[in-house]
PDB file as gemmi writes it, atoms N, CA and C in Angstrom:
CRYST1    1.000    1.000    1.000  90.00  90.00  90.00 P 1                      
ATOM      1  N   UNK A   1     113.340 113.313 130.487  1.00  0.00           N  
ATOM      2  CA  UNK A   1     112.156 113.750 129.749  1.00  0.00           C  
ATOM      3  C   UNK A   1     111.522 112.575 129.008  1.00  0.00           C  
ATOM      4  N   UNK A   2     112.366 111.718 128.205  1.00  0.00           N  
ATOM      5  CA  UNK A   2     111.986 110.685 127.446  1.00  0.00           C  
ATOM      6  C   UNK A   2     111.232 109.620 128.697  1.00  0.00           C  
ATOM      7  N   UNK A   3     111.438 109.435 130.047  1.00  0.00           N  
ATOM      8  CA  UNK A   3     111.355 108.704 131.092  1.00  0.00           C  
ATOM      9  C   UNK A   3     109.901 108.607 131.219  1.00  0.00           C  
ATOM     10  N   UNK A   4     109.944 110.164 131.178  1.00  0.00           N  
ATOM     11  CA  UNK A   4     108.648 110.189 131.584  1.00  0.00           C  
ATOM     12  C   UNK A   4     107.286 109.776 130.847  1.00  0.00           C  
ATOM     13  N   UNK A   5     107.693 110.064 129.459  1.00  0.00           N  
ATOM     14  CA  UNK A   5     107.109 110.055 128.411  1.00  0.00           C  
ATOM     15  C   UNK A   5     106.142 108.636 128.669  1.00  0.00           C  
ATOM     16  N   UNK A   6     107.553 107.662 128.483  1.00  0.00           N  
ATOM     17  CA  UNK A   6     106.915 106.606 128.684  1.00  0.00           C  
ATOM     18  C   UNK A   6     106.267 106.291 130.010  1.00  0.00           C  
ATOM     19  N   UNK A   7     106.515 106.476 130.914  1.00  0.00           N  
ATOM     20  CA  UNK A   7     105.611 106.334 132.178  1.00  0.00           C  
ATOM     21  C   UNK A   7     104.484 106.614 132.086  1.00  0.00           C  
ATOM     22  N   UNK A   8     104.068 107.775 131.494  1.00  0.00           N  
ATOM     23  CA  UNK A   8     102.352 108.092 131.003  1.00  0.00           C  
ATOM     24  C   UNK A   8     101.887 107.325 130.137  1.00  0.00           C  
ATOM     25  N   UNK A   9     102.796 107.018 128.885  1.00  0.00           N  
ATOM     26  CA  UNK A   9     102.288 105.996 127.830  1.00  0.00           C  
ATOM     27  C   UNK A   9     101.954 104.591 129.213  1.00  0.00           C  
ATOM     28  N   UNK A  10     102.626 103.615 129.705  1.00  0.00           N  
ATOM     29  CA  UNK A  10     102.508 102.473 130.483  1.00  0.00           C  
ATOM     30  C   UNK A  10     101.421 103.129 131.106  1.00  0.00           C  
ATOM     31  N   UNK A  11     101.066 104.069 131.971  1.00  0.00           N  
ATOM     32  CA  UNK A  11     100.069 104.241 132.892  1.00  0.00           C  
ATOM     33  C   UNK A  11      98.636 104.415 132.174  1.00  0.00           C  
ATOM     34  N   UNK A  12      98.488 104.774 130.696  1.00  0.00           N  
ATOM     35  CA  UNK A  12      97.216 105.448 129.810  1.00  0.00           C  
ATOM     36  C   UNK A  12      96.792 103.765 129.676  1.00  0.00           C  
ATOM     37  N   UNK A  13      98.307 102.959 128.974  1.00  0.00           N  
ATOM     38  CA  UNK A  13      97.821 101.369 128.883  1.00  0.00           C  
ATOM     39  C   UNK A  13      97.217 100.757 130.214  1.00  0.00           C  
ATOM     40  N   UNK A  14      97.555 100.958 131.028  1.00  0.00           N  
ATOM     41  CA  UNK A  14      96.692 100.378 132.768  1.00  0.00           C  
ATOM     42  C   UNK A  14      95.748 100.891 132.761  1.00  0.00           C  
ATOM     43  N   UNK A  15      95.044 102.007 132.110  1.00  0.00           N  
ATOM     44  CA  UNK A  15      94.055 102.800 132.592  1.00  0.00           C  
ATOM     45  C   UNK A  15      92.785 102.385 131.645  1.00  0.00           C  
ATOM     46  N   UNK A  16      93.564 102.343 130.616  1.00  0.00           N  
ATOM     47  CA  UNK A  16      92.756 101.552 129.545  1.00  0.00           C  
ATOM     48  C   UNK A  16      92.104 100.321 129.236  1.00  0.00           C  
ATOM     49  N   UNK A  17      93.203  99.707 129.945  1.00  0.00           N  
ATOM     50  CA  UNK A  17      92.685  97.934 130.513  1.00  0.00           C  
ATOM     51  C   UNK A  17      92.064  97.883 131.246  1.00  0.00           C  
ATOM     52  N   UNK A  18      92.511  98.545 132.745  1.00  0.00           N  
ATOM     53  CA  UNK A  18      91.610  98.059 134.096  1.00  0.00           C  
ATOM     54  C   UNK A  18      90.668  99.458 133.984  1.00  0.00           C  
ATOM     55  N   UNK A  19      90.818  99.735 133.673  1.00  0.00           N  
ATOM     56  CA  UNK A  19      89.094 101.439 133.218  1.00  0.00           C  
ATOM     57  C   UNK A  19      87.793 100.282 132.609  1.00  0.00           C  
ATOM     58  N   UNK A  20      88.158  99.554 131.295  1.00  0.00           N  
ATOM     59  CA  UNK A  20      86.941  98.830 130.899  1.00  0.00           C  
ATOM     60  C   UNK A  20      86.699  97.635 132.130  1.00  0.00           C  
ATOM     61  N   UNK A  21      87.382  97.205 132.665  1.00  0.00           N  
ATOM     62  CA  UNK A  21      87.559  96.126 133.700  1.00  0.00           C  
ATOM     63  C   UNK A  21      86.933  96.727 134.520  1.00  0.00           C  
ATOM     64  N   UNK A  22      86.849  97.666 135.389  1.00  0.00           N  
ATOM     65  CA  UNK A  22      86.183  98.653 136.575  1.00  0.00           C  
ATOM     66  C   UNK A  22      84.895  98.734 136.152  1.00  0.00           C  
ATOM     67  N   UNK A  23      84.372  99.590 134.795  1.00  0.00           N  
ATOM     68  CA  UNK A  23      83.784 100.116 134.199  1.00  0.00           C  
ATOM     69  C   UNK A  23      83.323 101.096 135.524  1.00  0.00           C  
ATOM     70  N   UNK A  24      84.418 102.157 135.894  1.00  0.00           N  
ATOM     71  CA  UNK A  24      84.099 103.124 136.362  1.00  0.00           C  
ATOM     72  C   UNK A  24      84.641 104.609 135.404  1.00  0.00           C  
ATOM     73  N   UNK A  25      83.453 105.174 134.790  1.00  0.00           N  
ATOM     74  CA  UNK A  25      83.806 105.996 133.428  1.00  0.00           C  
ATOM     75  C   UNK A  25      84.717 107.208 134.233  1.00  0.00           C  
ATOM     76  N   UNK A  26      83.783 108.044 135.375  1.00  0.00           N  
ATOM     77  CA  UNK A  26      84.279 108.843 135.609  1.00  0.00           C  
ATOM     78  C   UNK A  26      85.668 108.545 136.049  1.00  0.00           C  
ATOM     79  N   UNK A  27      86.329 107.872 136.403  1.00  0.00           N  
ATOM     80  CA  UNK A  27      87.660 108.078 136.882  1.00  0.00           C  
ATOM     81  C   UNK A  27      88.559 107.460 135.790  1.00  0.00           C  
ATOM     82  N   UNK A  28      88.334 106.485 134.658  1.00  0.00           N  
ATOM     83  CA  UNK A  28      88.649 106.735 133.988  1.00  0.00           C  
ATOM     84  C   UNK A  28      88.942 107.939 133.045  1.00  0.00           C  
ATOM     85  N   UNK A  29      88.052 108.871 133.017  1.00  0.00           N  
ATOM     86  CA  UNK A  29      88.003 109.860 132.041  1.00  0.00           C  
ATOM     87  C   UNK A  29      88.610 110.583 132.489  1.00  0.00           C  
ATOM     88  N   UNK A  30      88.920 110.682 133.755  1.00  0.00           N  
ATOM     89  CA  UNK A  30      89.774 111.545 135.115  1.00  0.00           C  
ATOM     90  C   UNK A  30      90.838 111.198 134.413  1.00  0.00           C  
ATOM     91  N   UNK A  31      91.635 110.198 134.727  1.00  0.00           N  
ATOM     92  CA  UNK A  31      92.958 109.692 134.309  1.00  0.00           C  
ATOM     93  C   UNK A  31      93.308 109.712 133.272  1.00  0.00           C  
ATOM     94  N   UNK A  32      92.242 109.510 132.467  1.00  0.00           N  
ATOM     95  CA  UNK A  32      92.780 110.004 130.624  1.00  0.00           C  
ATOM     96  C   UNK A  32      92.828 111.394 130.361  1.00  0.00           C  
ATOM     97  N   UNK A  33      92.114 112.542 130.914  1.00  0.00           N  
ATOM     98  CA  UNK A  33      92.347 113.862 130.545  1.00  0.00           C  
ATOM     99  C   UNK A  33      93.576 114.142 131.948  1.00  0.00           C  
ATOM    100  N   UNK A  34      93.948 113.639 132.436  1.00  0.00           N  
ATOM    101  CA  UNK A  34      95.346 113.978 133.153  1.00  0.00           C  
ATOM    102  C   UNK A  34      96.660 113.562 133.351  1.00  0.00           C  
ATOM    103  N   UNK A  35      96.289 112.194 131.617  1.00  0.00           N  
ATOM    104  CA  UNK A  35      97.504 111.845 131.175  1.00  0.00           C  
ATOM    105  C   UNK A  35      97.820 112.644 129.905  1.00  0.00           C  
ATOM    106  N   UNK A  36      96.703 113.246 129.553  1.00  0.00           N  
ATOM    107  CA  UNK A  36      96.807 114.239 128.324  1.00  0.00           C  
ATOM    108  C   UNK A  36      96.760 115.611 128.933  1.00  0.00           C  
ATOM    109  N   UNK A  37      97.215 116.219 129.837  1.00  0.00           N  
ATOM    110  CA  UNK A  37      97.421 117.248 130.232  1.00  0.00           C  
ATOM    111  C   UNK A  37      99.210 116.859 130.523  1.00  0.00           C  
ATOM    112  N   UNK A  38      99.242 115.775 131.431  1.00  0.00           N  
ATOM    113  CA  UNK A  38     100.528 115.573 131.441  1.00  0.00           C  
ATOM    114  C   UNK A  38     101.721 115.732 130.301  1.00  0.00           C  
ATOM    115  N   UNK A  39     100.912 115.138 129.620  1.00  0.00           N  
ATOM    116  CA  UNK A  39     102.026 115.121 127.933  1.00  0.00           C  
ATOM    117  C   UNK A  39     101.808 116.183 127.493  1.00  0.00           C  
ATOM    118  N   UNK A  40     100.756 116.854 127.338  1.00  0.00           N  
ATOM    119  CA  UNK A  40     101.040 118.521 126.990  1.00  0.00           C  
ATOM    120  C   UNK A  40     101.575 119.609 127.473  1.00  0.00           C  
ATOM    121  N   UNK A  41     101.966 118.787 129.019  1.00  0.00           N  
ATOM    122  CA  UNK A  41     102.489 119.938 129.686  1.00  0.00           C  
ATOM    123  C   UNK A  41     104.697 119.928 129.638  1.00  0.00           C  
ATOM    124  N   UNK A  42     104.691 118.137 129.103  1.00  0.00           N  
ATOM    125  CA  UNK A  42     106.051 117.359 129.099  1.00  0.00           C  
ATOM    126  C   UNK A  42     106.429 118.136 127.633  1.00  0.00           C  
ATOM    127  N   UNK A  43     105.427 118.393 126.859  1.00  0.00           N  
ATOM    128  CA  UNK A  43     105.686 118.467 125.345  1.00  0.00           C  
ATOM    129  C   UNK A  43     106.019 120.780 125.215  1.00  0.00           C  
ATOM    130  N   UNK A  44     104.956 121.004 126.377  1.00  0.00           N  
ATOM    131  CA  UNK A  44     105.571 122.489 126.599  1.00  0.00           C  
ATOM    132  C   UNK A  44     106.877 122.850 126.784  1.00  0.00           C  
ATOM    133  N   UNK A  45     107.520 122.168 127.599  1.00  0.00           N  
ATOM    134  CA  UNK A  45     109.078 122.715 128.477  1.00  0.00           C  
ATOM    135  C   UNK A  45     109.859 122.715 127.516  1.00  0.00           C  
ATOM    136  N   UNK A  46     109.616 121.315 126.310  1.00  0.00           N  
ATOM    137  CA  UNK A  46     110.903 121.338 125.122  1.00  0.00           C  
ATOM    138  C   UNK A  46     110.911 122.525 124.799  1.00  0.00           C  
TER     139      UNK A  46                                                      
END                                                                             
């Protein structure tokens, strides 16, 4: 559970870096509301 945690945290930081680097919003914004679905869904099961 903790594994994962961080795997979304490392992946939000890539998304965040290479998102302004791309400057492609929509798929950024894609990947940020489905790393925050992810963790809300990691933070449900507890």
């Amino acid at each position: 559970m903790k594994l994962t945690l961080i795997f979304s945290y490392v992946l939000l930081l890539f998304v965040l870096r290479y998102g302004f680097q791309i400057m492609n919003d929509q798929v950024t914004l894609l990947l940020l509301i489905g790393g925050l679905a992810l963790f809300g869904f990691s933070n449900r099961k507890k």
